[in-house]
KOLMIMI-111217 format. One line per 8 residues: number of its first residue (from 1); their letters; for each residue z, x, y of C-alpha. Coordinates in steps of 0.05 Angstrom, whole numbers, m for minus. Each point is the difference from the previous one (the first is absolute). Layout:
% residues N
NUM) a) Z:X:Y; ...;
This chain:
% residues 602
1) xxxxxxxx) 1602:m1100:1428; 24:64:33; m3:31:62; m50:59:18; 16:38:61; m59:37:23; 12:54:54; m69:31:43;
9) xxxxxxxx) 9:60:43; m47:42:38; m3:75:m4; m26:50:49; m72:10:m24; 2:m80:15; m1:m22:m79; 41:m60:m18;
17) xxxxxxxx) 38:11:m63; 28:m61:m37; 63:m5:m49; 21:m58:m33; 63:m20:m41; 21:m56:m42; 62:m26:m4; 13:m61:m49;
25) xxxxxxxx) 60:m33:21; 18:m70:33; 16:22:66; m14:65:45; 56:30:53; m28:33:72; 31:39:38; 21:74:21;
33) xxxxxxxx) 40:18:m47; m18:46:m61; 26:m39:m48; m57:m63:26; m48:m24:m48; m55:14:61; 34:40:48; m36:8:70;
41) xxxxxxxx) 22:64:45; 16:m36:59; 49:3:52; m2:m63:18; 6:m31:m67; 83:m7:m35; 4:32:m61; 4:m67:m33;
49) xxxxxxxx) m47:m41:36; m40:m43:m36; m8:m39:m69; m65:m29:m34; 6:m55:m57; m55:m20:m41; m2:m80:8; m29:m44:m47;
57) xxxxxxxx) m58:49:m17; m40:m32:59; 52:16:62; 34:64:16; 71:m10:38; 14:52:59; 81:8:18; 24:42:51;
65) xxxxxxxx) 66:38:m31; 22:43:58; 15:m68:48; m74:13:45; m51:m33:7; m71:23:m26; m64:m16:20; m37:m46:m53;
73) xxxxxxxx) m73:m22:22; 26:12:78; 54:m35:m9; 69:25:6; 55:m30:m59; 36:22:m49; m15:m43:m55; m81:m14:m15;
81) xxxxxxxx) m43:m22:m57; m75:29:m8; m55:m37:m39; m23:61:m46; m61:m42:m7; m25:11:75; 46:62:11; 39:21:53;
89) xxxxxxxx) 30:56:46; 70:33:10; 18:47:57; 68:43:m15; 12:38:61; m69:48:10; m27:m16:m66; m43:m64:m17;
97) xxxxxxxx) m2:m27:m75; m65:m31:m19; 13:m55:m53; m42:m39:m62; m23:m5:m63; m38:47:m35; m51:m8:m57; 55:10:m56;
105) xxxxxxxx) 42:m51:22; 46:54:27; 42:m4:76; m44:52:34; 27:30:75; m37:47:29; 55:38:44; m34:41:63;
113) xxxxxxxx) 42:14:69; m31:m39:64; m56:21:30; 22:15:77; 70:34:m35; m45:39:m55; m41:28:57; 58:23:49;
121) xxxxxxxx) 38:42:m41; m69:31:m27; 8:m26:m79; 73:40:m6; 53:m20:m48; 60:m23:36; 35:38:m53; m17:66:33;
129) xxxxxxxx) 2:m20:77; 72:11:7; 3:53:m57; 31:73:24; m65:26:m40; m47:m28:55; 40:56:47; m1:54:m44;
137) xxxxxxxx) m64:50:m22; m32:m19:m70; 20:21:m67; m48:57:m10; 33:41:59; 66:m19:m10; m22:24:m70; m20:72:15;
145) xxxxxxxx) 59:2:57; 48:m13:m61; m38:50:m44; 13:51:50; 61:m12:22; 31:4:m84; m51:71:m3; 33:28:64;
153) xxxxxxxx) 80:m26:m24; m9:16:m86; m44:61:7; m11:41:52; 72:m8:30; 28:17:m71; m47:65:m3; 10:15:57;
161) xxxxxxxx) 73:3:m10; m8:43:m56; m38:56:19; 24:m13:83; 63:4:m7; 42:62:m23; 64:m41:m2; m32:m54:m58;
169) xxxxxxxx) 1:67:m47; 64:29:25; 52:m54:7; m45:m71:m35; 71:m36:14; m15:6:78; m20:m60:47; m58:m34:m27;
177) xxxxxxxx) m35:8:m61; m77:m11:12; m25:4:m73; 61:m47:m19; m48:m55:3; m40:24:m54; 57:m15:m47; 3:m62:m56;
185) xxxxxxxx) 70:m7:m4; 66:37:m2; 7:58:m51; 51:m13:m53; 67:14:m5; m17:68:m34; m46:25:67; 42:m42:45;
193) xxxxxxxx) 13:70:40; m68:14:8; m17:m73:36; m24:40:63; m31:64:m34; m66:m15:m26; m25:67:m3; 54:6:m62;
201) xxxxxxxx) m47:m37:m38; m58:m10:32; m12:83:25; m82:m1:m1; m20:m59:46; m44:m51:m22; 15:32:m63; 35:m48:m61;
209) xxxxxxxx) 65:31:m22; m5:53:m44; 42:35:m61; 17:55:45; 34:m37:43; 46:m40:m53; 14:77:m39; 26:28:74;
217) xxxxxxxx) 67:m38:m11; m9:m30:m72; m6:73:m19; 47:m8:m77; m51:m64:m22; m58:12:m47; m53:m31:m33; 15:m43:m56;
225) xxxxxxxx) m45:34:m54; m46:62:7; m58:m19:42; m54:5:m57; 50:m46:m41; 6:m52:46; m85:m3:20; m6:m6:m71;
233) xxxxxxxx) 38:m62:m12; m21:m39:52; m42:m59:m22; m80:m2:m4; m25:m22:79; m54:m49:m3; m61:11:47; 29:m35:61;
241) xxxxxxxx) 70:42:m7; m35:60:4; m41:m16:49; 62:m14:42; 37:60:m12; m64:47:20; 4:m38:65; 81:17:m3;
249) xxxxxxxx) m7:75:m7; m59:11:47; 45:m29:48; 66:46:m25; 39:m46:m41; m2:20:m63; 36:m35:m63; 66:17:m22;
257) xxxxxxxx) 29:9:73; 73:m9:17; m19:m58:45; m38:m37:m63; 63:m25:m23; 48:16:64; m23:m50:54; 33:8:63;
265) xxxxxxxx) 4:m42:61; 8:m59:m39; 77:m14:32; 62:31:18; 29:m7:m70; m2:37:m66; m68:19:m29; m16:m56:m45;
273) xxxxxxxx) 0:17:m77; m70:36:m33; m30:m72:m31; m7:2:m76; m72:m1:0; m8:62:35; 40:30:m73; m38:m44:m55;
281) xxxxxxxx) m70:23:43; 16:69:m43; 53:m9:m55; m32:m58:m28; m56:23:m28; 42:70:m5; m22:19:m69; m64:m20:2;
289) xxxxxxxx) m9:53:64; 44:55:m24; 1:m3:m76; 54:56:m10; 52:m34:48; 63:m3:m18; 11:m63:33; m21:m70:m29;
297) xxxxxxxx) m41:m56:36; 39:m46:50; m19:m52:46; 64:m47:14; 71:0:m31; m6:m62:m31; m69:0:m19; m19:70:m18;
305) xxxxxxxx) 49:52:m3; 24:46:m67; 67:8:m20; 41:48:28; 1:72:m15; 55:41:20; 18:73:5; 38:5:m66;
313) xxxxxxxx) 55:64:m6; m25:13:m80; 29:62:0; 62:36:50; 2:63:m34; m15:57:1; m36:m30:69; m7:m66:17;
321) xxxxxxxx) m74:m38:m16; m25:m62:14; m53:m43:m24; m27:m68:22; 2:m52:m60; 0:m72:2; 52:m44:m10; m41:m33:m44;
329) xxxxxxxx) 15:54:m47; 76:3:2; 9:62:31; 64:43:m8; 35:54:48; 38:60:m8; 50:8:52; 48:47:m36;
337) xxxxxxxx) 49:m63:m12; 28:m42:m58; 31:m57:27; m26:m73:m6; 8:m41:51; 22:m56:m35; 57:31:m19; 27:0:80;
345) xxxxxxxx) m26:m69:6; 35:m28:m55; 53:m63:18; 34:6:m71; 5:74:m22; 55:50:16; m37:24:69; 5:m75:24;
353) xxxxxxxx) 73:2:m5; 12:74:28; m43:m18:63; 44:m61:0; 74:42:1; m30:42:53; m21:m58:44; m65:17:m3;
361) xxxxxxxx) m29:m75:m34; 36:m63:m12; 28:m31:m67; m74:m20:m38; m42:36:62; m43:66:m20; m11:54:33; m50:m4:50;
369) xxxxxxxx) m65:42:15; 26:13:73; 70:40:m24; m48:60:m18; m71:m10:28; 2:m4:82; m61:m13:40; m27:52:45;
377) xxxxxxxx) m30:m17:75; m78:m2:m31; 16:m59:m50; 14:39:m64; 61:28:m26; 39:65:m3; 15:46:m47; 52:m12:m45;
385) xxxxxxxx) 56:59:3; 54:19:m31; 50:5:47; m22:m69:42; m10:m49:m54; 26:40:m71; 66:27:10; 34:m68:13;
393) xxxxxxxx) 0:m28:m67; m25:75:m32; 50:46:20; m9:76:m24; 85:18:11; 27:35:m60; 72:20:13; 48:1:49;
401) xxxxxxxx) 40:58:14; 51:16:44; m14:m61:40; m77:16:9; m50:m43:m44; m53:40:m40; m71:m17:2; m65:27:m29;
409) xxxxxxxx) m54:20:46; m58:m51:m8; m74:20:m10; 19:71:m28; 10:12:m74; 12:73:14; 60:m12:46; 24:m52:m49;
417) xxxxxxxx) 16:47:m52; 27:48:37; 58:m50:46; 14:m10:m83; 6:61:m16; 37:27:58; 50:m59:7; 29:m5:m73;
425) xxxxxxxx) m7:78:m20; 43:14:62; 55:m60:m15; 51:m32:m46; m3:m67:m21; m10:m44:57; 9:m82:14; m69:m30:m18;
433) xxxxxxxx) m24:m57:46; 23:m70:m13; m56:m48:m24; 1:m62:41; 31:m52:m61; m28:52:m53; m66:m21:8; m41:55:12;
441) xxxxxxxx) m62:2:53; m63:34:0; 16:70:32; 70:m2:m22; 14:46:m63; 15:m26:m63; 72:m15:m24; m7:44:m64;
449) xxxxxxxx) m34:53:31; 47:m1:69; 56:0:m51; m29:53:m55; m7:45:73; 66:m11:31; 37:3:m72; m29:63:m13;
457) xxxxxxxx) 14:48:61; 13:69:m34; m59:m8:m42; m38:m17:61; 23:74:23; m33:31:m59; m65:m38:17; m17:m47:m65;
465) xxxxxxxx) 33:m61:31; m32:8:68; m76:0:m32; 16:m63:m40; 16:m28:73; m48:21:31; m50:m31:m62; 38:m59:7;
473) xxxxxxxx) m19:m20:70; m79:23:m18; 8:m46:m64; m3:m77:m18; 51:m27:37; 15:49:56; m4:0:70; m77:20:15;
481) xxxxxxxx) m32:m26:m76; 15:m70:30; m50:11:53; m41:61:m4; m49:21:m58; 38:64:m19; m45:49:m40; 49:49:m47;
489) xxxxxxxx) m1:72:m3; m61:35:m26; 51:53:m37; 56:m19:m50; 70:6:37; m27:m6:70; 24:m30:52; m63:m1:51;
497) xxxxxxxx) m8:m80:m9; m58:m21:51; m8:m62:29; m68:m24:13; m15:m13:68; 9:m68:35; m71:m23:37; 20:m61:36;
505) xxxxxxxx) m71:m34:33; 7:m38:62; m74:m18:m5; m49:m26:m47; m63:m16:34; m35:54:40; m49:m49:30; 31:m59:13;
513) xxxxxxxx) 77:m13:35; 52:m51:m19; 52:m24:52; 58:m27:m36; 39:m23:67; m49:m51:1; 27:m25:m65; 70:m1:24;
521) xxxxxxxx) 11:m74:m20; m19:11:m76; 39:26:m55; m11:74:m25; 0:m30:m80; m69:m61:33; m31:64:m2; 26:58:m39;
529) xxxxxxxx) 26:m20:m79; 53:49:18; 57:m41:m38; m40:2:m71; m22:72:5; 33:41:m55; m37:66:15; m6:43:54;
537) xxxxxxxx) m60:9:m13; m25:m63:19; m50:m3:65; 26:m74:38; m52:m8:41; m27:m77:m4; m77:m5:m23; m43:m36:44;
545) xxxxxxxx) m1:m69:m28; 72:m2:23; m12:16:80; m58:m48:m6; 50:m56:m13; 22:16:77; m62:37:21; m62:m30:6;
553) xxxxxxxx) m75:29:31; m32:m12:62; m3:m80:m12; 65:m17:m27; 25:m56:m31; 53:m51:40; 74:36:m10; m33:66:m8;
561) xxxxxxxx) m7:63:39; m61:28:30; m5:72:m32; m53:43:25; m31:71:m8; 39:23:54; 69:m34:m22; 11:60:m52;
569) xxxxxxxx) m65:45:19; m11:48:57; m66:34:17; 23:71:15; 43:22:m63; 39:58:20; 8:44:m67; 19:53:41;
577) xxxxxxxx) 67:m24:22; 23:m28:m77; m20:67:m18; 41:26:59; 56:m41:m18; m2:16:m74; 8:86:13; 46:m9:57;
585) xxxxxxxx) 44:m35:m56; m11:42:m54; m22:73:m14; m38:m9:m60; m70:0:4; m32:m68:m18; m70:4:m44; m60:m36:38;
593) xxxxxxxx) 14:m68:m39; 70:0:35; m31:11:68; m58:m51:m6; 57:m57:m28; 35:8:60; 63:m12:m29; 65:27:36;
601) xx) 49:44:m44; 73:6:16;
């Protein structure tokens, strides 16, 4: 047994329209509030007013809730029972409930408003006699009045303003900025100077931003790859992206625009990262478009991405060239030097326990990567010289006379031989300079061939024992063979030794950028197998399995870092300044493999 509440109202054209609802539960709450079982819009009703309890299946129980009486069968109580056999009636305030038993068994009660109250306020709702709405004009011309009003406020003030105004061109920052209301959102922190000045941008109206505009002050950026390149590997469009960028272009928005990939209005902060997938759209099926690309196939670091391939130095002389080889293949360099750097790195050997008289490391501590390599202010590191990270442990003094220490002139063969030549033709035997606890150093000259020059002083006049000298420090052992590849003269008895010329690169990958200050917390040796390199030939740069231990794609793992296109990648390449870079620092020519490597000579 369940209650069906059955509801008949009248409409204007004089049709009743009748809606029932069942509601199967023991007992039913009346009243005005909303949250009523049967809720009756009437003033004169609580909003708790009433409760109905089915009986014994034969009786229904009326209860007034709210502490009033109601009117059950004309009489006025609060507590009444109704014989659902002969039926009965319930009047709540202006509203009169007709009670019984349908054919089903079911509580029906038919729920209609009294018939003198129904005809004074015309068939209303008491919901909308004391509404504001019953004051107020109807929806449709409060509709248009609305439409009007945002035309006359969005549009034609903002035109208006425009073209109107003289000042909105001259001076944008002044008073009130009509057309301000056309924008999304504040510009970045890039544009944040041109907040008021939307003709910088925006310099056709109605008009979407164009190239043009981006070029007037982005005037050193340029495209990524030659036009015809880049239309040719772009994916296959199916039928409904095509049909989409027709409707794009009729309407001056072409593809490849700056704004495809940099949004603005999006927030006053920095211009959110180019998302991977606008790279893999092109470079993943790379070869497949563009069979003679140099380039292999990438889609995600973790996923899909080839080893690295960096700029190798494979030969510095006569003029430096590069070639890109992967690491796959063992690569070596040739930087004009012979040192290992295991050798410096050492904790055992005789360098160990020099750095350790000078202060330089502690007892069982080697030397570490930082006493010769510095970082820069762009992540990387500077050149190694000489004179800043050398001559402390490598020192190039010879003799000391007359209270003034000797020293060869680095980087110059030429001059070499002739500070020889002019300093022990010219002099007597002179007081060489003491070895620090007759262990000699790398740059220091030998003991037998310091004490072969110094013991033989009037032959050095005559000229033979100031050419084996000057051999000696071009030879095995002396102070630039330790270092330097020295090439011999071409003609028997010569002294024109050569040394072949030191290419130092600060750079390996052309198209791609490597921020070492944001490794500050690792060790150089995580990365580099600096301390068990015994040629200086060796290329340290870590393959790509090892930054993927770190480094993950665009869905990394728990504990790993998010790594995407744009982490190492940037869109415009600028070949023009590494090539820039790479003439201001040395005369030479470089070949077209040099240039197209990117990598920076010192």
């Amino acid at each position: 047994m369940a209650f069906v509440l059955r509801t008949t109202e009248r409409l204007a054209s004089g049709r009743e329209v009748v809606r029932a609802v069942r509601v199967d539960q023991p007992a039913l709450t009346v009243g005005r509030g909303s949250d009523r079982d049967l809720v009756l819009p009437d003033l004169l009703l609580a909003l708790d007013h009433a409760r109905l309890e089915r009986g014994d299946g034969a009786r229904l129980l009326v209860l007034a809730t709210a502490g009033m009486p109601i009117d059950v069968e004309g009489a006025s109580t609060e507590r009444a029972t109704i014989d659902l056999a002969r039926g009965g009636e319930v009047r709540l305030g202006t509203h009169r409930l007709l009670i019984r038993r349908d054919e089903a068994g079911d509580i029906l009660i038919d729920i209609a408003r009294a018939g003198d109250v129904a005809h004074s306020i015309g068939g209303k709702d008491e919901r909308t006699l004391f509404a504001l709405g019953s004051a107020l004009p109807s929806r449709r011309p409060l509709a248009w009045a609305l439409a009007a009003a945002v035309l006359l406020a969005f549009l034609a003030w903002p035109v208006w303003h425009f073209y109107g105004r003289a000042d909105a061109v001259a001076n944008p920052h002044a008073g009130l900025v009509a057309d301000a209301s056309w924008s999304p959102g504040k510009l970045s922190n890039a544009h944040a100077g041109l907040e008021n000045n939307c003709r910088a941008c925006h310099d056709t109206p109605f008009v979407a931003v164009r190239d043009d505009s981006c070029r007037s002050c982005h005037q050193s950026v340029h495209d990524h790859a030659p036009p015809a390149r880049l239309a040719a590997a772009m994916p296959a469009l199916g039928v409904g992206e095509r049909l989409n960028r027709r409707i794009a272009m009729a309407f001056n928005r072409p593809p490849g625009r700056c704004v495809d990939c940099h949004t603005e209005h999006q927030g006053a902060t920095a211009m959110a990262p180019t998302p991977q997938k606008f790279c893999a759209d092109c470079h993943g099926t790379l070869k497949q478009q563009l069979p003679d690309t140099p380039f292999g196939d990438a889609t995600d670091f973790a996923k899909g991405h080839p080893q690295f391939r960096p700029a190798v130095l494979v030969r510095s002389d006569p003029r430096p060239v590069f070639e890109r080889i992967s690491l796959d293949d063992a690569p070596k360099q040739d930087g004009g030097l012979t040192f290992p750097h295991a050798l410096h790195l050492s904790t055992t050997n005789a360098v160990a326990q020099m750095a350790v008289r000078q202060g330089q490391a502690r007892a069982g501590k080697a030397m570490d990567c930082a006493d010769c390599h510095v970082s820069d202010a762009r992540g990387g590191f500077a050149p190694v010289s000489m004179e800043a990270n050398c001559q402390s442990c490598h020192s190039l003094a010879f003799a000391r006379s007359d209270g003034t220490v000797r020293t060869l002139r680095h980087g110059d063969p030429r001059q070499v031989v002739a500070e020889l030549r002019d300093f022990y033709a010219l002099r007597g035997p002179v007081r060489p300079m003491a070895m620090e606890g007759g262990r000699r150093r790398p740059g220091d000259f030998a003991a037998d061939s310091m004490a072969a020059t110094y013991g033989r002083a009037v032959a050095a006049r005559a000229g033979g024992g100031v050419d084996r000298s000057i051999r000696a420090v071009f030879s095995p052992g002396g102070a630039c063979y330790d270092c330097h590849v020295v090439e011999p003269p071409a003609r028997a008895g010569s002294l024109a030794f050569r040394i072949r010329p030191v290419v130092q690169q600060t750079r390996y990958f052309a198209h791609g950028w490597f921020d070492h200050r944001a490794h500050a917390g690792e060790t150089c040796a995580s990365c580099h197998a600096a301390p068990t390199s015994t040629s200086a030939r060796d290329v340290l740069l870590p393959k790509i399995a090892q930054c993927r231990t770190c480094h993950a794609g665009a869905e990394p793992a728990r504990g790993q870092i998010k790594s995407t296109c744009a982490m190492c990648h940037v869109y415009h390449q600028d070949p023009g300044g590494v090539v820039a870079d790479i003439r201001r620092r040395r005369a030479t020519p470089f070949p077209p493999s040099a240039l197209a490597s990117g990598a920076t000579a010192r």
